[in-house]
C-alpha angles and dihedrals in degrees: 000000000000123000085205109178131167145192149152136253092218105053140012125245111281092007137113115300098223109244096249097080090048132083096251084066130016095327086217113159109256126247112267131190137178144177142196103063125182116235088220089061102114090185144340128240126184145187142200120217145176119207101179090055108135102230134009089028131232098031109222107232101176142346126204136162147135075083107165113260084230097073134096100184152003125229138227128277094031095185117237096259115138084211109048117204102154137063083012136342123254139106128262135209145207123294122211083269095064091247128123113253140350116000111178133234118295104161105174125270112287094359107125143242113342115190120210112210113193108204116206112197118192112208135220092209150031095262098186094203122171125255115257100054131148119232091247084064099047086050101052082044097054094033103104083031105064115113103175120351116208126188138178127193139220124174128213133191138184109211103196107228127245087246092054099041086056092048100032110043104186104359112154132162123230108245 
């Protein structure tokens, strides 16, 4: 039995996701650690999501796996590549925006609170999957696999401002 937990150096669980790894700033993937890991884990897969998007929910923010048993974390700024060599080597999938890898939060303008919840899956065997997939796939593909899951949460929001609520009725942006 694994004790898998997770978390990031940039933000505390449930709290605010800086600006910076979101699209509004660098849209750089955040940091992520975990422990506890189980001897028996053969890789690591994790996914993104946003459950408070306003259509097409969740919203898949990034999806990442074949990641080495060995490792405890991933750090920031994972580049967009579907094949990862370098910092570390894994595969990575779509997003709900059709790209390859981590796209930040972009909730729309005055919609509230979004939270951001990063799923760790720790995995019994070398899957082998192909670069490009959804999350759904990579689901159905880890499902019978998954030995501990771990997550950690941030939240974002986009508050829209007095002077562009007076010049920009209705303006939104599409998650």
């Amino acid at each position: 039995m694994s004790n898998l937990e997770m978390k990031s150096g940039a933000f505390s669980n449930s709290e605010a996701i800086p600006k910076k790894f979101t699209q509004e700033g660098e849209n750089l993937s955040p940091p992520l650690e975990w422990s506890g890991r189980s001897p028996s884990v053969e890789e690591f897969a994790l996914i993104c999501e946003d459950p408070d998007a306003p259509k097409n929910a969740p919203y898949i923010h990034w999806v990442i796996y074949g990641i080495a048993p060995d490792l405890t974390s991933l750090p920031e700024g994972i580049p967009a590549q579907a094949e990862l060599t370098s910092p570390l080597v894994a595969k990575q999938g779509r997003n709900s925006s059709g790209g390859t890898g981590y796209t930040g939060p972009l909730p729309p303008l005055d919609h509230g609170w979004h939270r951001y919840y990063f799923r760790l899956f720790a995995l019994d065997k070398k899957l082998n999957l192909p670069s490009g997939l959804t999350s759904d796939e990579l689901l159905d593909a880890i499902r019978n696999n998954i030995l501990a899951e771990a997550e950690t949460m941030g939240r974002y929001q986009r508050p829209m401002s007095e002077p562009e609520k007076r010049s920009s009725p209705g303006a939104e942006y599409i998650i």
